[in-house]
N, C-alpha and C positions, 0 to 999 in steps of 0.2 A: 427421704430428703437428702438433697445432694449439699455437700460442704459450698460454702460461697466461695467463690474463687479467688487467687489473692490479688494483690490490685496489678502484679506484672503478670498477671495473665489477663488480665481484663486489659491492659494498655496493648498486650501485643494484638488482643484480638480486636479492640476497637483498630488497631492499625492495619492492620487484615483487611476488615470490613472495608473503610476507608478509602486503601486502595481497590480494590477488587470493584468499587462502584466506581472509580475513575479510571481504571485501567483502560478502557476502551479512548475516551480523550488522550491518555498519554500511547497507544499506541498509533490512532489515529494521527498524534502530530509530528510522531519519530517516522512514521512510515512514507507520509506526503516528502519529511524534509531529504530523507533516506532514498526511497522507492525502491527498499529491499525489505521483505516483511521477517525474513529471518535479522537483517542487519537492528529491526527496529524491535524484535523479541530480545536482543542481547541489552539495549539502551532500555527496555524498560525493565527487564531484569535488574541489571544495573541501580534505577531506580528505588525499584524496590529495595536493595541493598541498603542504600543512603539513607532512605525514609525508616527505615528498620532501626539505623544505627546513631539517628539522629536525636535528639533531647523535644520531640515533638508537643511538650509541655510548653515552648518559646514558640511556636507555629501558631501564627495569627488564623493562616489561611491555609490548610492542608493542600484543595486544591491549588494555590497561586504556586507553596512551594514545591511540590509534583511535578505542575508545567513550567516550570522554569528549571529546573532537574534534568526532564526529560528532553527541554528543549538545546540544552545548552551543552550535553553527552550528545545530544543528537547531531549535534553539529561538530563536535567533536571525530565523531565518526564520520562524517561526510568529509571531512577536509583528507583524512586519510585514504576514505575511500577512494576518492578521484586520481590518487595515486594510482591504487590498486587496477583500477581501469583505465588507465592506460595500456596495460599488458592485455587485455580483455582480446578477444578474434573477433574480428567484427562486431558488428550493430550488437552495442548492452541497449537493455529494455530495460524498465520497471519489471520486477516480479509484479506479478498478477495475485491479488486474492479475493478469495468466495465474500460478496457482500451480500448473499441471499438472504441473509438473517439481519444485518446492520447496514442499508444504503449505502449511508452516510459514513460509516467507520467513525463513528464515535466522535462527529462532529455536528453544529448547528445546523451546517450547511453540508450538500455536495463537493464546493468548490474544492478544485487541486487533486481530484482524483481519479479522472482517466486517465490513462495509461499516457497518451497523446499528452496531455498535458503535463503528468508528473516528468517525461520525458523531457519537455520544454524546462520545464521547471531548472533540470539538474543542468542548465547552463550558466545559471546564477550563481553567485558566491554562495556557501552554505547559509551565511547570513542574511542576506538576501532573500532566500527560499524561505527562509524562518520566519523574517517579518511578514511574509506574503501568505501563508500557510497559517498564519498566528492571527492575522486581519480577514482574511480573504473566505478562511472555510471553519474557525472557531471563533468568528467574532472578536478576540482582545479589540480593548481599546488599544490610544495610540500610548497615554503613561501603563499601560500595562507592558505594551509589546516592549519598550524604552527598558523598564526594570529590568525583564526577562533579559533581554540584547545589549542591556548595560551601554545603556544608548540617552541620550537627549531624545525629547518628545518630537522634535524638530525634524532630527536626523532620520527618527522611529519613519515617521510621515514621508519622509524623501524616499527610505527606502522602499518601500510598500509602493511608492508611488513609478519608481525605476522599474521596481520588479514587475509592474503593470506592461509598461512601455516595448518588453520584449517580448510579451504574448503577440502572437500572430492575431488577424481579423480570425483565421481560423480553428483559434481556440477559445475566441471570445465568444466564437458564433456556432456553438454544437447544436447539432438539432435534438430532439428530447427523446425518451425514453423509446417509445414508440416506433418514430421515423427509423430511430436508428436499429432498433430489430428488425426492422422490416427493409432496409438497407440489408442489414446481414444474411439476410434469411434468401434476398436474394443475390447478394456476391455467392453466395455456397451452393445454391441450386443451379447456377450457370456456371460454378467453378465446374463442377461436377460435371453437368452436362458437357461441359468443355464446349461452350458458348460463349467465343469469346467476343463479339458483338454487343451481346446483352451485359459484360463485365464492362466494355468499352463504354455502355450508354448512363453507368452509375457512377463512376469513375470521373474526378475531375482531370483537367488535362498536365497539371501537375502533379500528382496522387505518388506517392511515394509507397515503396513496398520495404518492410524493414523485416531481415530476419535475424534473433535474439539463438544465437546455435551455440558462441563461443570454441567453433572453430569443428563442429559435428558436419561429417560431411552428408552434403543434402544440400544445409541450411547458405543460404547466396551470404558473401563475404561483404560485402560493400550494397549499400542502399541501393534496389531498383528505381529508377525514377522513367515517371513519362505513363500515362495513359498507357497506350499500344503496350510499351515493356511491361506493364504490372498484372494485365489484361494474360500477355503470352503467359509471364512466369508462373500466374496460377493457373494455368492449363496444361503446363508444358510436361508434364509426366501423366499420359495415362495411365498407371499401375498406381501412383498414389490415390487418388479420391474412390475407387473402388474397392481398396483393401485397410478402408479405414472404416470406424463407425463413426459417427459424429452423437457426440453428446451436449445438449446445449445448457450454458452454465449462465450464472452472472456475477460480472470480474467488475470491481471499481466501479460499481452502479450501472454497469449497460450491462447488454447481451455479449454473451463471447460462444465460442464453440470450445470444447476439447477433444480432440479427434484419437483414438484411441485403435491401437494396430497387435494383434494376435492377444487382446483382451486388456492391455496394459496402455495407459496415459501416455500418449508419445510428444503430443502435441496441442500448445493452445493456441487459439487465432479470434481475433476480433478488429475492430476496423473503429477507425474516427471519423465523422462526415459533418456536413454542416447543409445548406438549403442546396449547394453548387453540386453534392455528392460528398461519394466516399474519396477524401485527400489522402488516407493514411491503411495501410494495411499493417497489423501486426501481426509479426508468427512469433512465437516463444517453443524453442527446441528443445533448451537445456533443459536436463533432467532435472538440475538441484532446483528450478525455478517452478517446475510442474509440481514438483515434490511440497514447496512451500505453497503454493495454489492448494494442494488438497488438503492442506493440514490444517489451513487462516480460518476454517471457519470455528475451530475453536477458540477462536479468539472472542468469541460473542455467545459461547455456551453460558448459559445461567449455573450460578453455582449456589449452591447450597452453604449457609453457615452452621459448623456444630456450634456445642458449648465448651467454654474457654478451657473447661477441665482437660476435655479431650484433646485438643491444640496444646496442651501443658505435659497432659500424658505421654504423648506421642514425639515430641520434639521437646524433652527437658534442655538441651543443647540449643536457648533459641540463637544466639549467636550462628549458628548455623544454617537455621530456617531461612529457605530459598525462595522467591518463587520464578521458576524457570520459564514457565510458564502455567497455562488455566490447570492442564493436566498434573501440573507439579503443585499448586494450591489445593488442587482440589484431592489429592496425596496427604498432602501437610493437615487438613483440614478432619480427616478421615481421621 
């Protein structure tokens, strides 16, 4: 017979549990408002910190104070970020992460998470993005989104309604799952081919080609734009598409490829289209951004809960119990 546990090991591990079934919402709504999945692992770290260190016995709503924690460091972080990118080389992208396990990213809905649009997204104020990201892909009501954004019900509504207004027709209107693999599957077979006719016939006649390098030389410095240019650019090196593999992934709910060169991940690429074609081509070069791609999908590993003894055993110090992330919980937990 094991001793009962005392009641601060039973609180910290009810608080464990707790998070750890909402983790995936709080990283789902740092990461949309973010669109850096490392930037949005540090805010729900974070998170985790405050919820650890807080008197969670006065907490009506574990989750309401969670998302409003996560959402309010999130934006935090975004207002500094934009600094940050400023200095960036060329085309910043969204990091890309594996939602083969979780579509959705731990949200109701899809909304706010192609790449194409998280992109759109980061022209908004951070607050802005929060309200739209809070409404749009977690359902909050509008007195909830208000709380969280320490906002009027009013204002709550306006914003949501602004952040609508700068979405293009063509991100309202992505075509689904399907079309748009099958869009992919043929941009890469006529990249390859170096067929650029058949890239020209998918292609709308705006279609923009964006590469995410941060100054790696290869990756183009400034947007290609224009049908004809997007068509050459992805042809224009015969030595690239043959000394590549392609591995086919799924990034932010769609198809995407990762092209991979003397066995190592060099490269991601995936594309936005709507009924008209493909308008958007993305390349993602930087390493640190492939790097977080390969890693995201632990963010949706199941984890095993022990018993609070061992969580007490293991981390008498809990003032210092972290979670850095699933891999560091699932440490702590051990």
């Amino acid at each position: 017979m094991h001793p009962e546990a005392p009641p601060a090991d039973r609180n910290l591990a009810e608080a464990v549990t707790t998070f750890v079934e909402l983790r995936p919402r709080l990283f789902g709504i740092a990461y949309r408002v973010l669109g850096s999945a490392t930037e949005a692992e540090d805010v729900v770290q974070e998170a985790w910190l405050r919820w650890q260190r807080t008197d969670r016995s006065t907490v009506v709503s574990p989750a309401a104070f969670l998302s409003s924690t996560t959402t309010r460091l999130a934006i935090n972080v975004a207002q500094s970020a934009r600094v940050r990118r400023e200095t960036y080389i060329g085309p910043w992208l969204p990091e890309p992460i594996d939602t083969s396990i979780d579509a959705v990213a731990g949200a109701e809905r899809a909304e706010a998470l192609e790449l194409a649009l998280l992109l759109v997204l980061q022209k908004l104020t951070p607050t802005e993005r929060a309200a739209y990201v809070l409404r749009e892909a977690f359902e909050y009501g509008y007195a909830e989104i208000s709380e969280i954004l320490r906002l009027t019900p009013v204002n709550a509504r306006k914003i949501v309604s602004r952040a609508r207004k700068h979405l293009t027709d063509d991100e309202r209107d992505s075509v689904d799952i399907q079309e748009h693999r099958r869009l992919l599957d043929a941009f890469v077979a006529a990249a390859q081919e170096g067929d650029v006719a058949s890239l020209e016939a998918i292609l709308t006649p705006d279609a923009v080609s964006l590469s995410d390098g941060n100054g790696l030389r290869g990756a183009a410095r400034v947007p290609v734009v224009g049908r004809a240019r997007v068509a050459n650019l992805s042809t224009a090196s015969a030595r690239f598409w043959p000394t590549v593999e392609i591995v086919p992934v799924q990034a932010n709910g769609r198809a995407g490829v990762l092209l991979y060169r003397d066995g190592r991940p060099a490269t991601f690429m995936t594309i936005a289209a709507t009924r008209r074609g493909i308008h958007r081509v993305l390349w993602v070069f930087t390493s640190d951004k492939i790097a977080a791609f390969l890693g995201s999908r632990a963010h949706y590993a199941p984890l095993p809960l022990r018993p609070v003894d061992a969580v007490a055993r293991a981390h008498p110090g809990r003032e210092r119990f972290q979670l850095r992330s699933l891999s560091g919980l699932r440490t702590a937990q051990t």
